[in-house]
MARVOSE-259071 format. One record per residue (C-alpha): residue in three letters; x, y, z. Coordinates in steps of 0.02 Angstrom, whole numbers, padded with zeros to 5 digits, always signed. Each point is the difference from the previous one (the first is absolute). Layout:
ALAXYZ;...
***
This chain:
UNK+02060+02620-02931;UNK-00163+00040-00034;UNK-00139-00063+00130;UNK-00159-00078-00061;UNK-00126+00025+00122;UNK-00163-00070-00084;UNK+00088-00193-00052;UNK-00115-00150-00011;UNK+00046-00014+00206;UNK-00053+00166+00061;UNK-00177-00003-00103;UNK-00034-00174+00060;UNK+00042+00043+00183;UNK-00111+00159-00041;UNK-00135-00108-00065;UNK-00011-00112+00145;UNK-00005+00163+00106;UNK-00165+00016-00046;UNK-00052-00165+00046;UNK+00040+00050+00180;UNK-00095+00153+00007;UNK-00131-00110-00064;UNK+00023-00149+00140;UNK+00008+00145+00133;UNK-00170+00098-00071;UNK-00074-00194+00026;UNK+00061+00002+00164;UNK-00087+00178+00046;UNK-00147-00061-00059;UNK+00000-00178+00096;UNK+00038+00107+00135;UNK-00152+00123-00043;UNK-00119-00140+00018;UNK+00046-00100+00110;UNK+00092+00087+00128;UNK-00169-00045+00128;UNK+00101-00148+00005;UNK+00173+00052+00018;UNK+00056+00068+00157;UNK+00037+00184+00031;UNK+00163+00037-00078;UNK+00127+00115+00125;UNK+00108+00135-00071;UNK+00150-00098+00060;UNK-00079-00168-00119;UNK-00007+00102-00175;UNK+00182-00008-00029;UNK+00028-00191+00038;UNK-00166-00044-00097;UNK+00073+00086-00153;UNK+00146-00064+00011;UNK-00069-00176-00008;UNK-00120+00044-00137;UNK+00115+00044-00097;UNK+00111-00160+00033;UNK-00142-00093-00026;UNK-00071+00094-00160;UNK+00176-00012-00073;UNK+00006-00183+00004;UNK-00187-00017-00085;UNK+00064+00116-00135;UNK+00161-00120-00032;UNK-00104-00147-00003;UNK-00128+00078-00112;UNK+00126+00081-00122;UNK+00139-00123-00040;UNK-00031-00038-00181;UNK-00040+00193-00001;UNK+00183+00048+00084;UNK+00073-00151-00106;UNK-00078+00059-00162;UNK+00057+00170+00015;UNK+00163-00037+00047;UNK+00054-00121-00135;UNK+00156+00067-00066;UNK-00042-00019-00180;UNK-00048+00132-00117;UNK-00154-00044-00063;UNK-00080+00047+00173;UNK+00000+00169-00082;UNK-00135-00042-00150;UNK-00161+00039+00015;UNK-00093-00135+00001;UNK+00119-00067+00135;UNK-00054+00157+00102;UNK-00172-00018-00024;UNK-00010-00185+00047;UNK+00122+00053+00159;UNK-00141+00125+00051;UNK-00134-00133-00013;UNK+00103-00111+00124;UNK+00022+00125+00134;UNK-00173+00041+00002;UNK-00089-00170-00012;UNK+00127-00046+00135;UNK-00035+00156+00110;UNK-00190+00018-00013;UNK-00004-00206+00049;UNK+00110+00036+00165;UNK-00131+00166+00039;UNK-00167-00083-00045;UNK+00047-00131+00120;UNK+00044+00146+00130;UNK-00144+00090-00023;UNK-00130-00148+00009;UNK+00087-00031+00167;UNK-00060+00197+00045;UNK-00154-00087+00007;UNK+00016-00177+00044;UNK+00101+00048+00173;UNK-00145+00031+00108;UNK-00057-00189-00034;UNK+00158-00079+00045;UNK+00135+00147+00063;UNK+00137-00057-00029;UNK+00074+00018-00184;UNK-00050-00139-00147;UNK+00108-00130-00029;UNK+00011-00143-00130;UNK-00110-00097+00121;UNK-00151+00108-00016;UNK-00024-00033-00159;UNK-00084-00183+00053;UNK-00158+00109-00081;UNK+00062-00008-00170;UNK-00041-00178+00011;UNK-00181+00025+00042;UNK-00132-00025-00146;UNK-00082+00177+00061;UNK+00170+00081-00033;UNK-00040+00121-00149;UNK-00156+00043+00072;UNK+00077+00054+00170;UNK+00136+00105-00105;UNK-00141+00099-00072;UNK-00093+00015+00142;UNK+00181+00073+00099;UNK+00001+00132-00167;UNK-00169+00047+00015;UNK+00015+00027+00178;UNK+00169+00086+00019;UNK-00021+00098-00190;UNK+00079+00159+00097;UNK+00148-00115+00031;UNK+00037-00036-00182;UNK-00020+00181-00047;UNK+00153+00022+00113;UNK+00097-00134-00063;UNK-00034+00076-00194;UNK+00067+00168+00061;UNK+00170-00074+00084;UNK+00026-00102-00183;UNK-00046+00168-00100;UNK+00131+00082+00113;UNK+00131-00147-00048;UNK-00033+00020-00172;UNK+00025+00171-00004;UNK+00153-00013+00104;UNK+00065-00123-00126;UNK-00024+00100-00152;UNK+00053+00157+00061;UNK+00167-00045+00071;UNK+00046-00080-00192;UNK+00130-00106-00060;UNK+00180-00017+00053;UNK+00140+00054-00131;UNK+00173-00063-00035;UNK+00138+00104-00034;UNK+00118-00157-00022;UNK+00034-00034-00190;UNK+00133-00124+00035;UNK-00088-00164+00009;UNK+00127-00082+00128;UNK-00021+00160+00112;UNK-00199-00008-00007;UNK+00024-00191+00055;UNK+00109+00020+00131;UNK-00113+00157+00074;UNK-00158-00080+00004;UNK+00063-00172+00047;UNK+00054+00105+00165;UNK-00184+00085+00016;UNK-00061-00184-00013;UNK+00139-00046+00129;UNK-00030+00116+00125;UNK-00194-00022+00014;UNK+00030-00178-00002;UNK+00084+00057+00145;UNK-00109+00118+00073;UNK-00146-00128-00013;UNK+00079-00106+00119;UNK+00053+00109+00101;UNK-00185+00061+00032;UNK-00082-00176-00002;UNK+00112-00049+00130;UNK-00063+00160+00114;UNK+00145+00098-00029;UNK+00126-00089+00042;UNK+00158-00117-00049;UNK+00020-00101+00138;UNK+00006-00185-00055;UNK-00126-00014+00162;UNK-00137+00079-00075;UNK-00102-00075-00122;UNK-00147+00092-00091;UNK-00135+00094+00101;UNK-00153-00073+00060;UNK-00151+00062+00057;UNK+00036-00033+00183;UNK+00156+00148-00030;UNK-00139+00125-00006;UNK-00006-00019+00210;UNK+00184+00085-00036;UNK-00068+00184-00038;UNK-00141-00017+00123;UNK-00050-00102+00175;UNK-00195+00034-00049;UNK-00063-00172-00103;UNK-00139+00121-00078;UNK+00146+00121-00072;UNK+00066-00154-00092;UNK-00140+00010-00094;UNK+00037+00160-00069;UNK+00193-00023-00033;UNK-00038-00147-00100;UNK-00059-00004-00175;UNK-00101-00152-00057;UNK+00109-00022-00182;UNK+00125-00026+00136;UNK-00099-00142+00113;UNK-00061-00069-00174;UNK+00184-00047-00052;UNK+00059-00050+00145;UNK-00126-00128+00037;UNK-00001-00070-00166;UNK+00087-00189+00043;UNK-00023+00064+00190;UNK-00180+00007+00022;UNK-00020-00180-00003;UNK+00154-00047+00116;UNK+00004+00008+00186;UNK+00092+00071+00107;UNK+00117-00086+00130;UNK+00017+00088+00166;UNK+00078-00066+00164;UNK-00013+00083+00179;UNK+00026-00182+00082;UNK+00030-00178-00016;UNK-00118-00111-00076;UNK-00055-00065+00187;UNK-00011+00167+00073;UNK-00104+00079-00119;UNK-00129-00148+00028;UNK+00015+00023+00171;UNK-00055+00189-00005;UNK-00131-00047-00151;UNK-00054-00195+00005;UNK-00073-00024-00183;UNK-00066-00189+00078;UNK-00151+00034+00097;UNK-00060-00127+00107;UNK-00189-00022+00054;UNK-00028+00136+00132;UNK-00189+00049+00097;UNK-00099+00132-00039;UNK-00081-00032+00181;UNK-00191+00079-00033;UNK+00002+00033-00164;UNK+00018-00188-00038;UNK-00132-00082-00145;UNK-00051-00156-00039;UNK+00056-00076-00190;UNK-00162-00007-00044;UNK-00007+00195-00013;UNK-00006+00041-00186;UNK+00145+00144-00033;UNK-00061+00154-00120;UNK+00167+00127-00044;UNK-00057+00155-00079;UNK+00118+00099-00081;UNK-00067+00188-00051;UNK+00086+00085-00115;UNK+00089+00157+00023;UNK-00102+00044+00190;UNK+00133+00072+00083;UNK-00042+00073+00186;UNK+00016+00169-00077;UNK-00148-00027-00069;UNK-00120-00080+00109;UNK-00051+00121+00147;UNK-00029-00101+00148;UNK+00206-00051-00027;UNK+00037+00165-00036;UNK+00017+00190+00127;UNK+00008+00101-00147;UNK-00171-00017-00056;UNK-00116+00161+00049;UNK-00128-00023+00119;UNK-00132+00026-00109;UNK+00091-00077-00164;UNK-00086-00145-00083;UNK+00068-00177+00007;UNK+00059-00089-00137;UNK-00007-00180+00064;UNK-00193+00007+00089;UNK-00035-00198-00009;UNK+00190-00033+00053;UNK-00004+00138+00161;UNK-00165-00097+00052;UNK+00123-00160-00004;UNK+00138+00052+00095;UNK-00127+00013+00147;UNK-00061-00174-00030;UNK+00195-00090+00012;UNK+00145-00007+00078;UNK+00090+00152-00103;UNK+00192+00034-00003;UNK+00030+00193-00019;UNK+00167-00002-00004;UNK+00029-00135-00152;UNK+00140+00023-00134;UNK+00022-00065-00184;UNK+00149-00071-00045;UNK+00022+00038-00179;UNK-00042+00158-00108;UNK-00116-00099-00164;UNK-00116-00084-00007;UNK+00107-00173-00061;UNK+00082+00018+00158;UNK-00134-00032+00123;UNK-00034-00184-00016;UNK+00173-00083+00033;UNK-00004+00122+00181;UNK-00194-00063+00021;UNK+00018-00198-00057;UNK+00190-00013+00008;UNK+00054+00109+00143;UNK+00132+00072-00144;UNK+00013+00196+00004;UNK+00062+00121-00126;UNK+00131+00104-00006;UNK+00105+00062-00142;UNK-00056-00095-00139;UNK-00172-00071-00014;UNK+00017-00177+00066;UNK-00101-00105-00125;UNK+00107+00090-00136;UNK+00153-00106+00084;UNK+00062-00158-00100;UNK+00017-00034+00191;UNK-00152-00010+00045;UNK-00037-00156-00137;UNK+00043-00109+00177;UNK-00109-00127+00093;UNK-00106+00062+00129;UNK-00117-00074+00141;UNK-00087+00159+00042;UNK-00159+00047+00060;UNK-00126-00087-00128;UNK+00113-00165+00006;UNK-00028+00004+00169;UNK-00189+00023-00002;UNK-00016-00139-00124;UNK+00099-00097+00124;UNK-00159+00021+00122;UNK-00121-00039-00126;UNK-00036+00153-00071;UNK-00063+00045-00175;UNK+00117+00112-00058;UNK-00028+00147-00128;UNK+00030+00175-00074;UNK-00107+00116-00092;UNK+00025+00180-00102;UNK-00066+00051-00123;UNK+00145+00047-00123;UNK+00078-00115-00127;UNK+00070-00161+00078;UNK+00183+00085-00075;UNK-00043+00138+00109;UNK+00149+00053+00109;UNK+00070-00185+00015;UNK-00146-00060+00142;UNK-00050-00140-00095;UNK+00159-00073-00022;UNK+00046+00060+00187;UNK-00143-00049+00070;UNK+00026-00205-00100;UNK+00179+00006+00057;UNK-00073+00012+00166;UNK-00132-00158-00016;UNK-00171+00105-00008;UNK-00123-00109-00075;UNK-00112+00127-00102;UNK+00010+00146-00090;UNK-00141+00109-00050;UNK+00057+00135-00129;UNK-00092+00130-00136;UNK+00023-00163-00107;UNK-00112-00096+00091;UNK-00135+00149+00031;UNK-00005+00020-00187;UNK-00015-00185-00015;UNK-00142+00014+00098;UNK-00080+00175-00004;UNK+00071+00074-00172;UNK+00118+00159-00021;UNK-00152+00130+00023;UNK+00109+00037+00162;UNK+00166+00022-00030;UNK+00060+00175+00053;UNK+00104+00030-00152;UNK+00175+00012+00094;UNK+00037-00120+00150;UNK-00149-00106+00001;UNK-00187-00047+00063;UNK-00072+00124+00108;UNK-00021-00044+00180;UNK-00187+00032+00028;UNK-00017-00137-00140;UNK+00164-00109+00040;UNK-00068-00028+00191;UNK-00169-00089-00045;UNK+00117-00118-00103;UNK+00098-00019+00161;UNK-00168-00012+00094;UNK-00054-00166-00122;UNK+00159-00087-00002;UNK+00026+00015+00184;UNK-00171-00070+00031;UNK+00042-00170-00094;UNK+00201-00031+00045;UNK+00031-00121+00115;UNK-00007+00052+00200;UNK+00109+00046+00096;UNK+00080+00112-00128;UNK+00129+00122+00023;UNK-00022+00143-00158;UNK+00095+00161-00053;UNK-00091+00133-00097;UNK+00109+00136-00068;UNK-00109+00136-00064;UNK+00048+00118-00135;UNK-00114+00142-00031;UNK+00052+00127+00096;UNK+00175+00034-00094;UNK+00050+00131-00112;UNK-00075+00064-00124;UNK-00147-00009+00123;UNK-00121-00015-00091;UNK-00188-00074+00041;UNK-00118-00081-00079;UNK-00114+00106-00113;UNK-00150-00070+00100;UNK+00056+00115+00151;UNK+00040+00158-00072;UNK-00048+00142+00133;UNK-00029-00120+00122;UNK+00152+00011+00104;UNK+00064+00190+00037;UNK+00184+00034-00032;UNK+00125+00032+00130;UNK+00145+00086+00006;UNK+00095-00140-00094;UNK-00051-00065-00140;UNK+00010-00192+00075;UNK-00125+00052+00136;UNK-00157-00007-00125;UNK+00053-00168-00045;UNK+00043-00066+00151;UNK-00178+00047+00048;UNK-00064-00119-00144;UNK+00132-00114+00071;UNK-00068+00000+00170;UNK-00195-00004-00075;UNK+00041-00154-00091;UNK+00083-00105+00167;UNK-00166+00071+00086;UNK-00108-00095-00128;UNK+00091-00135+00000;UNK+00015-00031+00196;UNK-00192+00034+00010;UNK-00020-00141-00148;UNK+00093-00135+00116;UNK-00084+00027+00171;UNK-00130-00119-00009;UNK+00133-00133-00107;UNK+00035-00141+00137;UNK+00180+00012-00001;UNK-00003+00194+00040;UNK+00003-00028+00203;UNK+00124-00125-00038;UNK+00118+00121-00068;UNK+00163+00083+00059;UNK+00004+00162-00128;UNK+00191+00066-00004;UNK-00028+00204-00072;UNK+00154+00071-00052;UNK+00061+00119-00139;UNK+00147-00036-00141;UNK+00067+00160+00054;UNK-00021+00173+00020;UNK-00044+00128-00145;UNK+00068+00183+00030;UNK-00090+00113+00116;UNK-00079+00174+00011;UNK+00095+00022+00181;UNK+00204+00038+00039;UNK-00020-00130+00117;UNK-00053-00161-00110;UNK+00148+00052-00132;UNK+00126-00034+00138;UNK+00058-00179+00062;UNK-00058-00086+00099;UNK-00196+00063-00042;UNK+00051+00015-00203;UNK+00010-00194+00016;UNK-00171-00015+00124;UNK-00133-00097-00031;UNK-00137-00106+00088;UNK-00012-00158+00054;UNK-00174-00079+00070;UNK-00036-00180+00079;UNK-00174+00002-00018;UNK-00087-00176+00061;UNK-00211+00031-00003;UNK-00033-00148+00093;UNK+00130+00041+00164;UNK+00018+00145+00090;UNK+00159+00044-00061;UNK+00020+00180+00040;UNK+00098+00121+00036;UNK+00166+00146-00050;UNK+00180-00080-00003;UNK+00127+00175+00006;UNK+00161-00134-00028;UNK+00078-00016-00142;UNK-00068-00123-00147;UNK+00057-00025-00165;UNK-00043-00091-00170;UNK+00140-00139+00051;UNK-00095-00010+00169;UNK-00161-00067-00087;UNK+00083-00193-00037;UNK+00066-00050+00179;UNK-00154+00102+00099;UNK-00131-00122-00107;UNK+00102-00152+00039;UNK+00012+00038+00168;UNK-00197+00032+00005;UNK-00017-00146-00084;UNK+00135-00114+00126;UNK+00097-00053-00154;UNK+00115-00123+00076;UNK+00156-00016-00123;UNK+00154+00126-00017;UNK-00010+00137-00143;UNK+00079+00109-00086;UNK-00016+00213+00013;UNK+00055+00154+00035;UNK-00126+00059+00091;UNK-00069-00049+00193;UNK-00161-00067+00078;UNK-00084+00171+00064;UNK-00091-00113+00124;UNK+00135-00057+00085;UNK+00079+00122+00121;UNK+00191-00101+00015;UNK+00000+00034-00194;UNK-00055+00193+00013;UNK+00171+00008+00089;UNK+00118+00141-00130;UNK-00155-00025-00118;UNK+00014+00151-00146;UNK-00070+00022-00156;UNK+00097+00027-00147;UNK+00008+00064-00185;UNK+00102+00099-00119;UNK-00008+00193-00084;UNK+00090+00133-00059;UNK+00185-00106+00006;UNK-00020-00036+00208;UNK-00097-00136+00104;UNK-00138+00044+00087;UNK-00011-00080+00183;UNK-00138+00041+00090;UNK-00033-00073+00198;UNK-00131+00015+00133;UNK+00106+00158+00040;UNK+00102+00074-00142;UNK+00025+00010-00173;UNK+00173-00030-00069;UNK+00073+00041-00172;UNK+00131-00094-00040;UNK+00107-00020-00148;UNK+00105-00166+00032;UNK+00125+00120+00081;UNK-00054+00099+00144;UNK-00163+00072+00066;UNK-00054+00157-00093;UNK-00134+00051+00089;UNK-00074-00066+00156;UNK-00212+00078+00043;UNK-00114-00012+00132;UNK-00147-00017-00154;UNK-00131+00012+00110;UNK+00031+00154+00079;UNK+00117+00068-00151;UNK-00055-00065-00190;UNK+00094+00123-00080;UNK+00142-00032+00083;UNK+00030+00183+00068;UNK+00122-00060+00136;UNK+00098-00148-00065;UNK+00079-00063+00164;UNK+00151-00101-00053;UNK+00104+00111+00112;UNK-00132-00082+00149;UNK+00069-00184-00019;UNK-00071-00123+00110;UNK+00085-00179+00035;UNK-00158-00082-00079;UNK+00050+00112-00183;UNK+00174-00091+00008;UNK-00081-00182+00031;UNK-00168+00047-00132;UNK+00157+00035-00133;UNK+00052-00179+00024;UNK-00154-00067-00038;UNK-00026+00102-00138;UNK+00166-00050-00075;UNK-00048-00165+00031;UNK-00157+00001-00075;UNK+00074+00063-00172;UNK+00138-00117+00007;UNK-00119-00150+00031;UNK-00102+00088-00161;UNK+00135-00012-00134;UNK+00059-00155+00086;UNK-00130-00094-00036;UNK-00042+00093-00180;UNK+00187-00055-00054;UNK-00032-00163+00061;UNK-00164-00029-00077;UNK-00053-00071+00187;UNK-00158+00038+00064;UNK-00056-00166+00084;UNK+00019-00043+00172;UNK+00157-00085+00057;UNK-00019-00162-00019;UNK-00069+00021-00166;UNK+00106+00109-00093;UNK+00118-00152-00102;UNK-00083+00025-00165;UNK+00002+00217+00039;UNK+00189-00010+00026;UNK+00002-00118-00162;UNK-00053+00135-00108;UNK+00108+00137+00089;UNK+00151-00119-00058;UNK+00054-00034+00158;UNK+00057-00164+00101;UNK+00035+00064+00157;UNK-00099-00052+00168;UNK-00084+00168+00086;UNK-00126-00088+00098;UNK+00031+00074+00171;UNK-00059-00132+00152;UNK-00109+00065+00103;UNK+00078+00008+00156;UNK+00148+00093-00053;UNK-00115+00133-00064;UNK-00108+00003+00163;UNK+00182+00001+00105;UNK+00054+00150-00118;UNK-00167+00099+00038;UNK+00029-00004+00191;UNK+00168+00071-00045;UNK-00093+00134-00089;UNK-00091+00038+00099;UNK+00135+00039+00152;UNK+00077+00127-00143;
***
């Protein structure tokens, strides 16, 4: 019998050959660009990371070519016209080049987040400046697309010159009965794959956590995985939480109370007449400012002059922590106490809840209560965030063109901020008092651009963010030297704290815990409220520090603790999430962790890169900080699956929504009886 060894099976498997040198020459070049941010790989790695890249490619290449495989598979005979063929061809590479542009444009987008895209990064698809920001990525990263032109060149010509399958079955019964088996066997095959391999009736299709399989190094996972991959995976997935359990309900409240009652901030105490000014500044990582930062030259210029000369004026926390990785994720961890992990937390269904978080709370003590940026009121869900949480007034770019016309819009995200803060400046000066207000700037954001007005006037750096966030800092400057003689300045509490961090032109500040630094000022001109704070703060930390200032005297709800009050500093960490692993950081160590076991364990302040990872070096306090770690994320999805994040004895209409009856309100001497017992563990 006469062997046919180019059938419609052996082209198509031929075909989708190339589509994996393709996926791996993506992979080289992610690698080639952002390996800065990938840790070294050993000899001993290479092996296991292939081996997972190509698990992982596989799978993206299965999902991406279905109706391809399916199409050229049928086992009818007019697969073989031509006009059959040539429509075939236009499915695999529409279907191919989709899967690699989205590969490719994570080449580049990586260093922003790092960690791979998923469905829930594309929240900016929703934003009005969408379009503009795609051709502002193009323009920027052009070399990038030349790349990703090549790799579909080489697919095309891969297609073409590998050519058609041929029968050599004339009986029509036999040509069924053949190519019903090719169709069989990769129906087969595709299962076999999706499933990682394997036929157990245990093991269910891949997911991204499997990529800790081929490697223990959370950055690795990075580079096994391939985003067509993440993309399908989290489609239905990227809005659902997860359910995780180390401990009983009781226990894990024990560990990580989510009900705060009023606690002292001893000194730091101020009266409720104190007006309460949050700052938000886009994108000023510590990387970037140099009185935060050691890896600034001696001689190098500052970026941040007007904000250095502040730190010396307040009472300045240098070793703060974001607890998110966008922008949309830093007001539920400022207002709400609510970090962000895997998916960005406004983007939850969950998170349409009730809340009684920080602005409730001020209006509770008679504050005016309001929120100002200058982007459309749309913009990144604050709006509707910040009215779910009871702020009073909004100030938007709707409003400044209302008032001052659209001469100042910056053509992508919004007003500039030399022109948004004298709006802030006016409205602040006639809003009722005491007022507690959030500004979230927005200039200094990519595409960094400035205003045309200050062209040459600020040098660039060795970023290109530093020139703007120069402009940034020039524009705070003007606006803080604008409110000095105002009446309610003295009277003011400034909070000074970043959204996150922004990249970095230093090993160090790519590396968790610093990749995730920013800074945090308490800045009160009428007190002298001065000094350095070395402990650890975080975004969540903001809400229950300013109601303990403040001697708020009814329980809340949060995730983070009083930094004032030493019995709360007690197992205090901050927290966030990157490259697949939890990143724990105390007064001490850094942990990763990846809802498993510790991967890495640091002494960052003497070893940011991590040289000498000393999990061999366990310490009882690593085995008790895992608890509360594990604690902490159960409490997290907890509460997200229960749609709950109101103090005890307010949570009936919370647990309404989550669909559930039963009573979880814990009394409160049972949980205080339960902490002794931790505490003798």
């Amino acid at each position: 019998m006469k062997i046919n060894w180019k059938n419609d099976f052996t082209v198509m498997l031929l075909r989708l050959l190339v589509v994996y040198v393709a996926f791996m020459l993506g992979r080289f070049i992610f690698y080639f660009f952002n390996d800065h941010l990938i840790d070294p790989i050993q000899h001993k790695d290479i092996f296991s990371l292939l081996r997972g890249s190509l698990m992982f490619d596989t799978v993206s290449i299965l999902y991406l070519n279905l109706p391809f495989i399916f199409l050229s598979l049928l086992p009818f005979r007019f697969r073989e016209k031509e006009n059959y063929q040539k429509r075939l061809f236009w499915v695999y590479m529409i279907s191919n080049s989709l899967g690699l542009l989205v590969n490719f444009a994570d080449v580049f987008y990586y260093p922003y987040k790092q960690s791979r895209l998923v469905l829930g990064d594309l929240f900016l698809v929703k934003e009005d400046s969408f379009s503009l920001l795609i051709l502002d990525f193009m323009v920027d990263y052009w070399y990038g697309f030349i790349f990703y032109f090549l790799v579909l060149a080489m697919l095309c010509v891969g297609y073409r010159r590998i050519g058609y399958g041929k029968s050599i079955l004339s009986n029509n019964r036999d040509y069924y009965v053949v190519n019903s088996a090719y169709l069989g066997v990769m129906v087969f095959l595709t299962v076999f794959l999706v499933r990682g391999a394997s036929l157990s009736k245990a093991s269910f299709p891949i997911s991204m956590s499997d990529a800790f399989l081929y490697t223990s190094n959370a950055s690795h996972t990075s580079l096994i995985l391939s985003n067509p991959f993440c993309l399908f995976r989290t489609i239905g997935k990227s809005k659902k939480v997860p359910k995780l359990e180390y401990f009983d309900k009781s226990t894990a409240e024990a560990y990580v109370p989510t009900t705060h009652m009023p606690s002292s901030s001893g000194k730091f105490k101020i009266d409720r007449n104190t007006n309460v000014f949050i700052i938000i500044l886009e994108s000023f990582g510590k990387a970037h400012i140099k009185s935060l930062s050691d890896q600034f030259k001696p001689k190098q210029e500052t970026h941040t002059p007007f904000l250095d000369s502040l730190f010396n004026e307040g009472y300045l926390f240098t070793n703060a922590h974001q607890n998110g990785y966008r922008s949309m994720d830093a007001l539920p961890a400022i207002w709400a106490s609510i970090p962000t992990f895997k998916e960005p937390f406004l983007s939850l269904p969950n998170s349409v809840a009730d809340y009684h978080a920080l602005p409730a709370c001020m209006n509770e003590m008679g504050y005016h209560t309001a929120f100002m940026h200058g982007a459309v009121k749309e913009s990144m869900g604050f709006v509707s965030f910040g009215k779910n949480l009871d702020i009073e007034e909004f100030q938007s770019r709707e409003e400044y063109e209302e008032a001052k016309g659209d001469d100042d819009f910056d053509g992508k995200w919004g007003i500039w901020d030399h022109k948004f803060w004298p709006f802030v400046h006016e409205k602040i000066n006639v809003m009722p008092k005491p007022f507690f207000t959030t500004v979230f700037t927005l200039s200094s954001h990519h595409p960094f651009s400035i205003p045309a007005e200050f062209k040459g006037r600020f040098a660039e750096g060795t970023l290109p963010i530093h020139r703007v966030i120069k402009y940034s800092d020039y524009a705070l400057k003007t606006f803080f030297e604008g409110i000095k003689k105002e009446p309610w300045y003295k009277n003011t509490l400034f909070v000074i704290t970043a959204d996150h961090a922004s990249g970095a032109d230093s090993p160090k500040f790519l590396k968790p815990p610093f990749d995730y630094s920013i800074p945090i000022l308490f800045y009160h001109p009428g007190k002298n409220f001065k000094g350095t704070d070395d402990k650890i703060m975080q975004h969540i930390d903001i809400m229950p520090t300013l109601l303990g200032m403040l001697d708020y005297d009814k329980p809340y709800f949060a995730f983070g603790k009083n930094h004032f009050n030493k019995e709360e500093q007690e197992n205090h960490f901050a927290i966030n999430f990157s490259n697949s692993a939890f990143n724990c950081t105390t007064d001490s160590y850094y942990y990763q962790f990846n809802e498993k076991d510790i991967l890495v364990k640091s002494d960052y302040r003497k070893d940011p890169l991590w040289k000498n990872n000393l999990l061999k070096c366990k310490i009882p306090q690593d085995e008790k900080n895992v608890l509360y770690f594990k604690a902490f994320i159960q409490q997290y999805y907890s509460h997200l699956n229960e749609r709950n994040f109101l103090p005890q004895q307010k949570s009936r209409k919370a647990k309404e929504i989550a669909g559930r009856d039963e009573d979880i309100i814990l009394k409160g001497q049972e949980t205080r009886s339960l902490k002794q017992k931790l505490k003798l563990r």
